[in-house]
C-alpha positions in Angstrom: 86.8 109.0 251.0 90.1 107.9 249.2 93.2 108.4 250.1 93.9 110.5 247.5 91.0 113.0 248.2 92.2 112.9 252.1 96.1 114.3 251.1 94.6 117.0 249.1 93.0 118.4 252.5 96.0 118.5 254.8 97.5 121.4 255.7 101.0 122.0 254.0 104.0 123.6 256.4 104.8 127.0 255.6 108.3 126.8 253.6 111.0 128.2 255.9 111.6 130.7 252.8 108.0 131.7 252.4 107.7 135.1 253.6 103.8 134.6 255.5 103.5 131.6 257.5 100.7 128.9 257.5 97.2 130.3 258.6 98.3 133.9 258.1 95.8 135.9 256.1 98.6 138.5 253.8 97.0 141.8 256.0 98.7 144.2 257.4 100.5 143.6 260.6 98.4 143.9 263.6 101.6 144.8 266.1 101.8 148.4 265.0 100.3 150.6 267.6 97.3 152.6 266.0 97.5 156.1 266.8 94.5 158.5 266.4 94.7 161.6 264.5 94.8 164.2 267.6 97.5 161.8 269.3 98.3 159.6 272.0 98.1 162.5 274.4 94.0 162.1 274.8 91.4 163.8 273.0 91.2 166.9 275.0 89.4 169.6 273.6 90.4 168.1 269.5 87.1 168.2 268.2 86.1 171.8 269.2 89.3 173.4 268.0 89.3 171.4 264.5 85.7 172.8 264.4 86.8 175.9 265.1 89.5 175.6 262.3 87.2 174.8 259.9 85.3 177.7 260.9 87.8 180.7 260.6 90.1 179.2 257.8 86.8 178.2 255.0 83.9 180.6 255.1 84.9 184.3 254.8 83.2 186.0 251.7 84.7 186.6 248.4 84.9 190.6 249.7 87.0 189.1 252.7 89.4 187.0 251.1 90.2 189.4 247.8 90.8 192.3 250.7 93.0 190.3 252.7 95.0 189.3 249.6 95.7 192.6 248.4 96.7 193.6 251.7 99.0 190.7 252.1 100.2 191.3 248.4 101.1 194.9 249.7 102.9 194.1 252.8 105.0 191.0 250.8 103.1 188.6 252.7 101.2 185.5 251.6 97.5 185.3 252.7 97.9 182.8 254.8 100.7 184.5 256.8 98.5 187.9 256.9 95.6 185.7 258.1 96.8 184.0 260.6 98.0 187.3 261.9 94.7 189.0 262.1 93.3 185.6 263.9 96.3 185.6 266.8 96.9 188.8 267.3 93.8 190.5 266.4 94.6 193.2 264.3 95.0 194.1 261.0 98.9 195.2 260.4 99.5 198.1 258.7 103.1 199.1 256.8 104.3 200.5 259.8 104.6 197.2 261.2 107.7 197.3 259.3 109.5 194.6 262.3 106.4 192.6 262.7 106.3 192.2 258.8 110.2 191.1 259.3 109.3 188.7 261.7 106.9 186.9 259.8 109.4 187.0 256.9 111.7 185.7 258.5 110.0 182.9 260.1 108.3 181.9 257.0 112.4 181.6 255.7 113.2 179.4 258.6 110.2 177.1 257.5 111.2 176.9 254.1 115.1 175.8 255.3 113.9 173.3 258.1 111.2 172.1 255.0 114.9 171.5 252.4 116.6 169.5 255.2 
């Protein structure tokens, strides 16, 4: 082999003003921590209540859903809100619930300034 076709094989420095030193591939840094999506606190029980999630929030009928948005639309709630109601409280609320109602509305207000800041 020449000593031409020897020179062309050696390794060059890294420039101090290259950004990615010699031998380093361009990919992401491999320093930053991974964490999973249910956390660094352990698994737990993650997978049975994103199951149960799925569950409850995607499959009720047509007949379910239009129902619950009327009632919702009735009660100046959003579907979600009224949802989620039924699902931790258990009950359907009625327009007598007239503080509960307030509650909700006013939680869903505080999410909507902490959402602006």
């Amino acid at each position: 082999m020449s000593k031409l076709e020897i020179s062309s094989f050696v390794t060059k420095q890294a420039s101090p003003v290259s950004a990615v030193p010699a031998g380093h591939n361009g990919g992401p840094p491999l320093d930053d921590a991974h964490t999973p999506e249910w956390g660094n606190d352990g698994i737990g029980n993650y997978f049975y209540w994103k199951a149960a999630h799925r569950r409850v929030w995607h499959n009720p009928s047509p007949g379910i859903v239009s129902f619950r948005i009327q009632k919702a639309e009735r009660l100046g709630l959003t579907y979600e809100e009224y949802t989620l109601e039924i699902l931790e409280r258990g009950r359907h609320l009625q327009i007598e619930d007239v503080e509960r109602i307030a509650e909700i509305k006013h939680a869903r207000a505080a999410r909507a300034a902490n959402q602006r800041d």
